[in-house]
ZAFIFI-895433 format. One line per 8 residues: number of its first residue (from 1); for each residue x, y, z of C-alpha. Coordinates in nm, 4 decimals, padded with zeros to 6 digits, m for minus. Example, Ala and Ser with C-alpha at 12.3 -4.5 7.8 and 13.67 -1.06 7.14 Angstrom:
// residues 2
1	01.2300 m00.4500 00.7800 | 01.3670 m00.1060 00.7140
This chain:
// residues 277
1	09.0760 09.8163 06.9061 | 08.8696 10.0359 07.1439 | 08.6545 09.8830 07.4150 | 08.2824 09.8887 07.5274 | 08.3467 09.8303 07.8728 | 07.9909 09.6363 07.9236 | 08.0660 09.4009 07.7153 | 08.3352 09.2966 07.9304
9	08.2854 09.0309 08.2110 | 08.4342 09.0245 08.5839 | 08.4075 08.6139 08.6433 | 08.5477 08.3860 08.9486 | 08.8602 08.1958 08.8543 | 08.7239 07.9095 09.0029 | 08.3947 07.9231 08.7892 | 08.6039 07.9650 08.4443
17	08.8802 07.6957 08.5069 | 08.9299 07.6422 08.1511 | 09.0713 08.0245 08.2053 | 09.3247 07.8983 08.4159 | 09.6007 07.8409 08.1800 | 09.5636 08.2052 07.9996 | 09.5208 08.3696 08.4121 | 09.8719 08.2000 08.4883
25	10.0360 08.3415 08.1584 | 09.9190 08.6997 08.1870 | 10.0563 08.6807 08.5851 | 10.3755 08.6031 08.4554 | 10.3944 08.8151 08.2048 | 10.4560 09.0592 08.4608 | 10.5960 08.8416 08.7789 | 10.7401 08.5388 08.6404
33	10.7141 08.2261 08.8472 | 10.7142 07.8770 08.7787 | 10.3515 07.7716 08.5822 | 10.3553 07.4604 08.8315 | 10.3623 07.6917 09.1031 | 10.1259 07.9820 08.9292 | 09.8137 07.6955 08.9079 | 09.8683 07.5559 09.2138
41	09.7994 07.9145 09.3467 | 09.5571 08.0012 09.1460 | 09.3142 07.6950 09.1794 | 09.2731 07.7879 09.5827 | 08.9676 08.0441 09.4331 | 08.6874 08.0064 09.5760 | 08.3929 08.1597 09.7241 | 08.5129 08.1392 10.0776
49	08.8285 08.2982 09.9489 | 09.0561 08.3563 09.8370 | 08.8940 08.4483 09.5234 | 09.0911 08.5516 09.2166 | 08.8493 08.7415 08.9446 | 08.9189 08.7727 08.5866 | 08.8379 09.0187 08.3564 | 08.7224 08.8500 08.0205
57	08.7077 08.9726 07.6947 | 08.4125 08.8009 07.4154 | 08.5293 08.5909 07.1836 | 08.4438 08.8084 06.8911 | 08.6134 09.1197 07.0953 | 08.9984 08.9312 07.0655 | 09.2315 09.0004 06.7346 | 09.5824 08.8414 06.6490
65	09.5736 08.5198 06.8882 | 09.4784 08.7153 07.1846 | 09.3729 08.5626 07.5145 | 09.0658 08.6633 07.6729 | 09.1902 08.7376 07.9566 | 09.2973 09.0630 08.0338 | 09.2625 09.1841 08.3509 | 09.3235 08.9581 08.6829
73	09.2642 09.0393 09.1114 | 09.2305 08.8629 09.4235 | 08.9867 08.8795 09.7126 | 09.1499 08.7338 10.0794 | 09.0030 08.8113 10.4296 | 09.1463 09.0589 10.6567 | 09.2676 08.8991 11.0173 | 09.0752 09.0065 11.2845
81	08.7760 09.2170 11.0357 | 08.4945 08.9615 10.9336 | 08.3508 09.2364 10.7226 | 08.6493 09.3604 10.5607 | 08.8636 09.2007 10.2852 | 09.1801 09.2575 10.1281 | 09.2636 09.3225 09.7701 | 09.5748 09.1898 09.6684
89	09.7318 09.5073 09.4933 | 10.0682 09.5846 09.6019 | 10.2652 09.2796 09.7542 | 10.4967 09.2446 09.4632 | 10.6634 08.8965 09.6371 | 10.2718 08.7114 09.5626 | 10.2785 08.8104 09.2240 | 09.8698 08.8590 09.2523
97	09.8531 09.2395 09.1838 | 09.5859 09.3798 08.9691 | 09.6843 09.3143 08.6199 | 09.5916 09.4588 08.2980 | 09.7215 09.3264 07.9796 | 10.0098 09.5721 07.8411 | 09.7999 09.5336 07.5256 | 09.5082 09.6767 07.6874
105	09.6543 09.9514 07.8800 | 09.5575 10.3171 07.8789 | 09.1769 10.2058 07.7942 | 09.0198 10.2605 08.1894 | 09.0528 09.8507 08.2256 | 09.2328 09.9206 08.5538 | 08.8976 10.1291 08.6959 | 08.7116 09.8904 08.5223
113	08.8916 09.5868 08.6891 | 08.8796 09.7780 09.0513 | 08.5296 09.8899 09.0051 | 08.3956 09.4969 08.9403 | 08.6140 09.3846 09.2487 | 08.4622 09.6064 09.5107 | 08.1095 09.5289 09.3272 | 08.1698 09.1630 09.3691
121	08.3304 09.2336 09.7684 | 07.9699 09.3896 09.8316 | 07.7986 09.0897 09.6570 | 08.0075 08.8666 09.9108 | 07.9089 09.0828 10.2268 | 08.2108 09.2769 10.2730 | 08.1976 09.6359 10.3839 | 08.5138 09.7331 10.3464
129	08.8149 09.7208 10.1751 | 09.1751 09.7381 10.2310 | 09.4951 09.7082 10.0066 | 09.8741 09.8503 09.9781 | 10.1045 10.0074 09.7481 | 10.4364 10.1409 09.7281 | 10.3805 10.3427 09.3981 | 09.9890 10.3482 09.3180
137	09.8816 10.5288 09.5768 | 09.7583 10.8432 09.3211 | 09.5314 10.6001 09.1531 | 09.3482 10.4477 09.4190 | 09.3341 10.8167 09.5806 | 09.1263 10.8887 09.2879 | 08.8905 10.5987 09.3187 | 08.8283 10.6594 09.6963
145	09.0508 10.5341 09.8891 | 09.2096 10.7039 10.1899 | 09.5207 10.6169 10.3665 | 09.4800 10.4097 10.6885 | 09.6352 10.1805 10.9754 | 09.8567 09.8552 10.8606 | 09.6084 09.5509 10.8855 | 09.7038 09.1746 10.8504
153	09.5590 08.9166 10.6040 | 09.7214 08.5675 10.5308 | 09.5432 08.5502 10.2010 | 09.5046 08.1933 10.1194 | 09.6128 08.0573 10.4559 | 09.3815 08.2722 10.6760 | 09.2371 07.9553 10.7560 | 09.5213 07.8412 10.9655
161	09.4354 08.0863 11.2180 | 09.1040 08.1445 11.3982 | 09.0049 08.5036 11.5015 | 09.0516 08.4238 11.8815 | 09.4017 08.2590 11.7923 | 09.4907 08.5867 11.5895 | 09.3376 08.7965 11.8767 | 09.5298 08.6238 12.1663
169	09.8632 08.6417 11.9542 | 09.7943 09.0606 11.9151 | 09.7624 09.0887 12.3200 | 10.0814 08.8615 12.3434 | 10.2582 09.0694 12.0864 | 10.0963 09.3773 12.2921 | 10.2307 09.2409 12.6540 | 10.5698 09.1433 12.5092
177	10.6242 09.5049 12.3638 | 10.4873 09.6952 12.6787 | 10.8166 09.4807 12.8722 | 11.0094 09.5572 12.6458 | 11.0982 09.9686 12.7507 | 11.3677 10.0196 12.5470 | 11.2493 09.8366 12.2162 | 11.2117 09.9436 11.8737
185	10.8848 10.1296 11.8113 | 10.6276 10.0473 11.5684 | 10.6504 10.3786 11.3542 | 10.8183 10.6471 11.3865 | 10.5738 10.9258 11.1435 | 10.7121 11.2429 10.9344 | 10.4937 11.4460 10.7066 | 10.6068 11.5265 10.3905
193	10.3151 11.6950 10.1411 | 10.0754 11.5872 10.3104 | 10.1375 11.2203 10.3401 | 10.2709 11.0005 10.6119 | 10.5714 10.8617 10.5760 | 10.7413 10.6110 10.8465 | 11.0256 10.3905 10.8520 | 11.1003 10.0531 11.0160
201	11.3235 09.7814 11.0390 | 11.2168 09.4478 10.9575 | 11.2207 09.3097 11.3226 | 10.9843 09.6235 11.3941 | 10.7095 09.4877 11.1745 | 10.5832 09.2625 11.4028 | 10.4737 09.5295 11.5877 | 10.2542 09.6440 11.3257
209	10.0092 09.3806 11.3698 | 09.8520 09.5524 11.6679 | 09.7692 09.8804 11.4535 | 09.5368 09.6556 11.2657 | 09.3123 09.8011 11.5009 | 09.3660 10.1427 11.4847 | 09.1273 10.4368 11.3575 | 09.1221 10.4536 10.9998
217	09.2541 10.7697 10.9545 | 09.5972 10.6699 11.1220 | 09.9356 10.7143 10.9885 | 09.9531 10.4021 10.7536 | 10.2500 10.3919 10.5105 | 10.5612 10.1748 10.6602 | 10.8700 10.1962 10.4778 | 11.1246 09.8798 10.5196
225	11.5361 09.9003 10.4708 | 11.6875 09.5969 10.5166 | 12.0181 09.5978 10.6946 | 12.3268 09.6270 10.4795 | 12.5459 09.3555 10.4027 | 12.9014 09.3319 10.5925 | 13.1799 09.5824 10.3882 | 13.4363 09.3318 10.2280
233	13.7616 09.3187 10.3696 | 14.0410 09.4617 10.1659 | 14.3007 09.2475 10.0231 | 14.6035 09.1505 10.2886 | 14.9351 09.2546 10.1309 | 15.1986 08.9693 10.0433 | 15.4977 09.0456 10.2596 | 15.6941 08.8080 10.1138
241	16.0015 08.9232 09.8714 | 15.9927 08.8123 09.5164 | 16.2746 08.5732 09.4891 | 16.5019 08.7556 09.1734 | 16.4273 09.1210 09.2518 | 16.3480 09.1218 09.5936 | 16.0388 09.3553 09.5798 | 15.7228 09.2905 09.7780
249	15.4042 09.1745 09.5938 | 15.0408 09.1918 09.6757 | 14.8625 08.8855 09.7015 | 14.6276 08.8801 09.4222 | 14.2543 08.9943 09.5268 | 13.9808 08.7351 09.6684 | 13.7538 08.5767 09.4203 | 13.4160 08.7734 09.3262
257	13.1290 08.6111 09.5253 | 12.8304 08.5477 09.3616 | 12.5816 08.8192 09.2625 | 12.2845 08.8812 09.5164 | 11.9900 08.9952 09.5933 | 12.0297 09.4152 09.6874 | 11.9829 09.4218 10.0539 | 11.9637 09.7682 10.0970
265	11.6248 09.8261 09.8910 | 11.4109 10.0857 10.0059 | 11.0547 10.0456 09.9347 | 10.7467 10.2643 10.0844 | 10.4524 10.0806 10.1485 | 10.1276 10.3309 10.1501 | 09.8119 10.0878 10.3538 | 09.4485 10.2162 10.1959
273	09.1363 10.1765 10.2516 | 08.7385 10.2144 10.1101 | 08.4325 10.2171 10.2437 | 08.1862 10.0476 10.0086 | 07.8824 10.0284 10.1754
């Protein structure tokens, strides 16, 4: 069923919290996570942000036990940028990207969706607007966005931190690294097409959090390998001699561990961002 996109509505989470349930099951549809856990997110919305906005069909619009709602993203400040705010887009750990129901995909709901979050960012006095990706970077290219300068935002705990507090820490973190002569460095740039590329360790990250206040138009993409895991040892022959034949065995090998997590993922994370007024 094809879609006229003005009859759809962009609406506050926390304004539609009968929406709540459907929000949570359409998140993890896509990044599954406990519903006790998805709710208890989801109910920080509010206009002081974080703000999660859902894209809502009309009753009459929904076929075959549909839900409503079909599109989901979140508004959190930016550390240290009073008139900037984050869209959560591209942290795949928060499992609060932009969403589009799979059964509404390949209809423009994911312009649709963007468009109605930077219209309701302007409504709340933001200026500008930053996000990440390690995959979508074509897309948002094509709706504006330029690349730009890592920034920080603590989404739903940016409260915790005032912006003196966060300013203080960034001349600490600033001090610290100017000691430190022979430490890591923050990014270390390539060019490849066009686009910057860089690569980083995770203790280097911290270091990042002083480019928040870079020039837009700096190198922005950090790319993060975790160190590898220790090689296994290899099995320690049995010198003993079998008692009838006299030949030496091997001692049988060491128990499998337990499966875990890759460590050696490689992921490239592209920072954006739009002016919108």
């Amino acid at each position: 069923m094809e879609l006229n996109s003005t009859c759809l509505e962009c609406i506050p989470l926390h304004k539609c919290t009968q929406l709540k349930d459907d929000c949570a099951v359409l998140l993890n549809s896509q990044w599954p996570r406990s519903k006790t856990a998805r709710l208890h997110s989801l109910l920080k919305s509010c206009d002081a942000l974080p703000c999660s906005l859902l894209l809502v069909l009309p009753v009459q619009s929904t076929y075959d036990g549909e839900s409503r709602v079909v599109g989901h993203s979140r508004i959190c400040p930016v550390q240290g940028r009073p008139l900037a705010c984050w869209l959560e887009s591209g942290i795949r750990l928060l499992g609060f990207r932009v969403i589009i129901s799979t059964r509404r995909r390949g209809q423009g709901l994911g312009r649709l969706m963007m468009s109605k979050t930077e219209d309701y960012a302007v409504r709340l006095g933001f200026e500008e607007v930053y996000l990440s990706t390690h995959d979508k970077q074509n897309f948002y290219e094509h709706l504006g966005y330029g690349y730009t300068a890592p920034v920080v935002s603590m989404g739903s705990n940016a409260h915790l931190i005032a912006g003196s507090q966060f300013k203080k820490l960034r001349e600490e973190l600033n001090r610290t690294n100017n000691r430190t002569d022979n430490g890591p460095k923050c990014v270390s740039s390539a060019v490849t097409s066009g686009k910057h590329h860089s690569t980083n360790t995770v203790e280097q990250l911290t270091e990042c959090i002083d480019s928040s206040t870079a020039s837009p138009g700096a190198p922005p993409p950090v790319a993060i390998r975790s160190a590898p895991p220790p090689p296994t040892p290899p099995p320690v022959a049995n010198q003993s001699a079998h008692p009838s034949t006299g030949a030496h065995q091997s001692a049988p090998p060491p128990p499998t561990p337990p499966s875990r997590v890759n460590r050696q993922t490689f992921t490239e994370m592209y920072w954006m961002r739009k002016q919108l007024v």
